[in-house]
N, C-alpha and C positions, 0 to 999 in steps of 0.2 A: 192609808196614812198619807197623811199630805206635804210634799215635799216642802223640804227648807228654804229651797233655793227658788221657790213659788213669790211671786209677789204679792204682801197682803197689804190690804185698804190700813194704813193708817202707820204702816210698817216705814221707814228713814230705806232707804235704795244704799248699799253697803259702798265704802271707801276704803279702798284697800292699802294703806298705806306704806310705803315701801325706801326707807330712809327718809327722808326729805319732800319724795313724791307721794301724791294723794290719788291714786289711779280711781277716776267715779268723783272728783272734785275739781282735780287741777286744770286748766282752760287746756285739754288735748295735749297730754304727752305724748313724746314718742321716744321710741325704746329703738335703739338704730348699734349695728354691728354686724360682722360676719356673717353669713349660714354656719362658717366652719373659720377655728382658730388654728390657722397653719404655722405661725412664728411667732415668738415674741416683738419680732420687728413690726410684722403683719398687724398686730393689736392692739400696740401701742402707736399705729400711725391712724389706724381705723378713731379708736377712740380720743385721740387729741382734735380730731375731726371734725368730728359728730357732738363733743362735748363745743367745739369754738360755734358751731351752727345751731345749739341750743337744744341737743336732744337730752333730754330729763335722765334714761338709762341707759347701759352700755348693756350690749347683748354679745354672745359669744358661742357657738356652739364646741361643747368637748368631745362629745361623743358622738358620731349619725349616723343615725337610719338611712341606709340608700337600698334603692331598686335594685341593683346587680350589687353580687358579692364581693365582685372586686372593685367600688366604688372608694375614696376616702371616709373611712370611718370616723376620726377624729384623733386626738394626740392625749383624751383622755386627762387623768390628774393631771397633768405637766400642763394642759391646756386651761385647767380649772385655774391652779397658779397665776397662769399670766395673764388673765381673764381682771383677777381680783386687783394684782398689782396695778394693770391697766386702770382699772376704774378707780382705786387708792389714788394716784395720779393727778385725774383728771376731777375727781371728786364728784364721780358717778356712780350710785348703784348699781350692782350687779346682776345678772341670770343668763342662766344657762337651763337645759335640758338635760334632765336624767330622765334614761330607756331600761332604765333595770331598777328593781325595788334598792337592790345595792346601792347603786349611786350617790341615794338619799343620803346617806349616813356618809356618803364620802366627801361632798358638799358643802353638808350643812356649817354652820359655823364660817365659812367663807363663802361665797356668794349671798347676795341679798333675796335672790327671790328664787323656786323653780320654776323651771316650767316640762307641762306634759306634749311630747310630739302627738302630731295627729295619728300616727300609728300606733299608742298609745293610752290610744283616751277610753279604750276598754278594757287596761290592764289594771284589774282591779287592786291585783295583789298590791304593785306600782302605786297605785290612788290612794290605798289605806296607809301605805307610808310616809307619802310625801302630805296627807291628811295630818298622822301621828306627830311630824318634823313639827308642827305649829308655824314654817316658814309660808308667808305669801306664794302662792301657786298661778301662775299662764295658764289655762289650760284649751288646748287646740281643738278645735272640733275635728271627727274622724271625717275622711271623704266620703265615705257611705252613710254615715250618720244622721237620724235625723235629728230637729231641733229637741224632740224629748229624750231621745236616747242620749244627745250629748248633756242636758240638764240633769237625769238619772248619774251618769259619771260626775258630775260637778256634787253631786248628794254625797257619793262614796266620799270624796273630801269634808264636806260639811259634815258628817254621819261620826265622823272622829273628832269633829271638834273646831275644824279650822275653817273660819268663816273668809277667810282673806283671797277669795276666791274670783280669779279676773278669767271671765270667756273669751276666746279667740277663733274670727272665725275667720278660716285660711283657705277656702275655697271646697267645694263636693265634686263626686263626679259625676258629668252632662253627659250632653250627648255635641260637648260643643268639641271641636279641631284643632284650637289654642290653646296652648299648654297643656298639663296634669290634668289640671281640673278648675273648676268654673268659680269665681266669687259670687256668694251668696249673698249680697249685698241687702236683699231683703233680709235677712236673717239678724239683722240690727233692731231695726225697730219692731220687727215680734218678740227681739227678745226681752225689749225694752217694755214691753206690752205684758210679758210673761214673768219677769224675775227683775231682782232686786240687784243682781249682781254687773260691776262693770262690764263693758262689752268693748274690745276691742281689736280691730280689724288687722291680718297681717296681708297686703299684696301682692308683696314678693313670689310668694308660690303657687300662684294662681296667674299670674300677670302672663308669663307664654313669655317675657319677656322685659330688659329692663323699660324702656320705652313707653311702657304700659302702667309700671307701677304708678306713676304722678297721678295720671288719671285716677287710677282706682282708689290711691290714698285721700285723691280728692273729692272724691264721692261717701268714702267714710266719714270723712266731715263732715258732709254735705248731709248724712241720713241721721247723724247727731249718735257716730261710737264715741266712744271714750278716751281713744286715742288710736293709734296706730303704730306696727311694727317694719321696721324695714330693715331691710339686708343690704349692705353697705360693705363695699370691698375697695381695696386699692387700684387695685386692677383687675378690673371684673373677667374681662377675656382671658386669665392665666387661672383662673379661682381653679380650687380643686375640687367645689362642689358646684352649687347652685349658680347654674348661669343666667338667674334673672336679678342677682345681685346690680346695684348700683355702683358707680365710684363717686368718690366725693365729690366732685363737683357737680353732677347731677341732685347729691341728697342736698345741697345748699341751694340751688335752685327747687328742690320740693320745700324744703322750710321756709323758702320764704313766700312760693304760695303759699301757703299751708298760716302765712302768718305768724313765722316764730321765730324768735331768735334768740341768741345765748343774752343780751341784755332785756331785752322782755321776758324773760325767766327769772332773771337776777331781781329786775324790778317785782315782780309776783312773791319771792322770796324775802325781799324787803318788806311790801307791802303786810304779809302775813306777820311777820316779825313784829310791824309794831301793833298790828291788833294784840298779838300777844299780849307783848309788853302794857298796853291799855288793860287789858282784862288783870294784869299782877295790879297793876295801879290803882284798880277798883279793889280789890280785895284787899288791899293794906289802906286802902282810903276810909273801907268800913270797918276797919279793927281801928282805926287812928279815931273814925267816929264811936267806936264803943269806947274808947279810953274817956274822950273829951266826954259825954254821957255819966262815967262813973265820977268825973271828976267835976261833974256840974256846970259844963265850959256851954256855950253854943257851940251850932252844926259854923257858921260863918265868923272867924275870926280875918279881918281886914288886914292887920298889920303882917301875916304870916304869908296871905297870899301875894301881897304886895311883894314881902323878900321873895319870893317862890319867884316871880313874876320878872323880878332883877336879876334875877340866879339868869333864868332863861334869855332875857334881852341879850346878857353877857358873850353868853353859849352862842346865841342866833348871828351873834356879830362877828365872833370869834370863828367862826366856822363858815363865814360871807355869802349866809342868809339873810332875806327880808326880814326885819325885824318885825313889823308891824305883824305880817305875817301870820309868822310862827306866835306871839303873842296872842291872838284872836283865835290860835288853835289849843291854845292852852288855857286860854281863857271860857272857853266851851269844856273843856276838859275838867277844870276845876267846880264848873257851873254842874254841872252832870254828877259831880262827887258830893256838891251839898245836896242836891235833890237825893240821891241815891240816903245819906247820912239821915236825911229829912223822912225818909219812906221807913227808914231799920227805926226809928226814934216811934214815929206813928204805929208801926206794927208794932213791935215790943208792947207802947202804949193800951195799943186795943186787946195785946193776950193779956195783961196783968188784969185787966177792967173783967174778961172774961173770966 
């Protein structure tokens, strides 16, 4: 049987969208916060931060996975809370990791997205839930992992239903001396080669170091991921996990190699806004053209565009735009409404003939 998550000839490459962000669209978000939510002070200074530097979502871990038993685990629901509140705030999307099929259900409905740790990504039981949730899923490649075994665990989510499916791949184990383990940086564009689904890069745990991350997040760009993740601390030297976290001023120096910033988001987000608003325009432009049809009017009445036309100069002046301008853009706009009036009038024409 051939998987879902396979890439086929003629298939749309999935967009996972996740409030507001289009992960597999958006020109390279980045998802920036904690490894680990230690205070509510702690995450609401992370995420006032990282949202003023332009990062698309807030990230937060509640629960972790560590090496030794007596590592900081997480603060759990209380951490979930302040995760959401944070992002509420700052008017960021949320995610965090759930390590246990439980979690699922204790999340849902507050935070925006899961996501699966790489120690994780063969817990199937884990998979079929956060599958079942219907919520947007991260999911980590394991360090031993290869590329089809981690594809196989992306299936156990699609297999339930939920196609909203973003890969991460956060470094294997080498046989290399820095850090944990190695970023696979190849493993971008195979799998861009392989599947349809987002792909995006985390450096932080792989990097041996903060120092390290810029580079590697700039090489994810560079092999064409879909974004990237980073861990972002206030003061990275006290962190009570990952000490390859950033502090703010480092991640605002990567954003802006990286080419981003909280008003080139803003602008992106406008931008979308008004194709919207263009696509409602068309669709009430051809219900306006079916009225004038039944009522035996023409597709071009002169006098109406004219008002239309004044409406706007009004608006343009009012608001200390170019006048000329913005008229010559709505004047294409209006132009583009009778052609469209002019195609629905010819069609109709040729099915009644037929």
């Amino acid at each position: 049987m051939e998987r879902k998550a396979n890439k086929t000839p003629g298939k749309p490459k999935t967009v996972v969208a996740v409030g507001h962000v289009r992960i597999g669209f958006d020109a390279f978000p980045v998802i920036a916060g904690p490894c680990a939510i230690e205070s509510e002070e702690q995450i609401r200074a992370v995420a006032q931060s990282v949202a003023e530097c332009g990062a698309a979502m807030l990230r937060g871990g509640a629960w972790k996975s560590t090496s030794s038993p007596y590592g900081f685990r997480g603060l759990g629901e209380e951490a979930v809370d302040m995760l959401v509140a944070a992002g509420e705030e700052v008017e960021l999307p949320t995610v965090t990791q759930v390590l246990e099929a439980s979690h699922v259900e204790k999340v849902a409905g507050k935070v925006d997205m899961l996501e699966i740790a790489s120690g994780n990504m063969q817990d199937f039981e884990l998979l079929r839930e956060a599958g079942r949730s219907g919520m947007p899923v991260l999911l980590r490649r394991g360090p031993s992992a290869t590329i089809d075994e981690w594809l196989w665990a992306a299936e156990y989510l699609l297999a339930e239903g939920n196609d909203d499916v973003v890969l991460v791949e956060r470094g294997i184990r080498t046989f290399g001396t820095v850090g944990a383990d190695t970023l696979d940086i190849g493993a971008v564009p195979a799998l861009k080669e392989t599947t349809h689904l987002p792909v995006m890069v985390d450096p932080s745990h792989s990097a041996g170091g903060p120092l390290r991350v810029k580079p590697l997040a700039l090489a994810a760009q560079g092999v064409g991921a879909d974004g990237v993740i980073i861990e972002v601390h206030p003061n990275p030297e006290v962190a009570q996990s990952s000490q390859a976290q950033i502090g703010i001023g480092a991640f605002e120096d990567l954003m802006t190699s990286l080419g981003i910033s909280r008003v080139r988001r803003h602008i992106d987000q406008i931008d979308r806004q008004i194709v919207r608003l263009l696509a409602r325009r068309q669709a009430l432009s051809l219900e306006i053209g079916r009225v004038k049809q039944a009522r035996g009017l023409p597709v071009h009445i002169p006098d109406r565009e004219s008002e239309l036309l004044d409406v706007v100069r009004e608006e343009a002046r009012h608001l200390g735009l170019d006048v000329d301008h913005v008229v010559k853009l709505f004047e294409l706009v209006l132009a583009e409404s009778r052609r469209l009036q002019h195609d629905m009038r010819s069609s109709e024409q040729s099915a009644a003939v037929s």
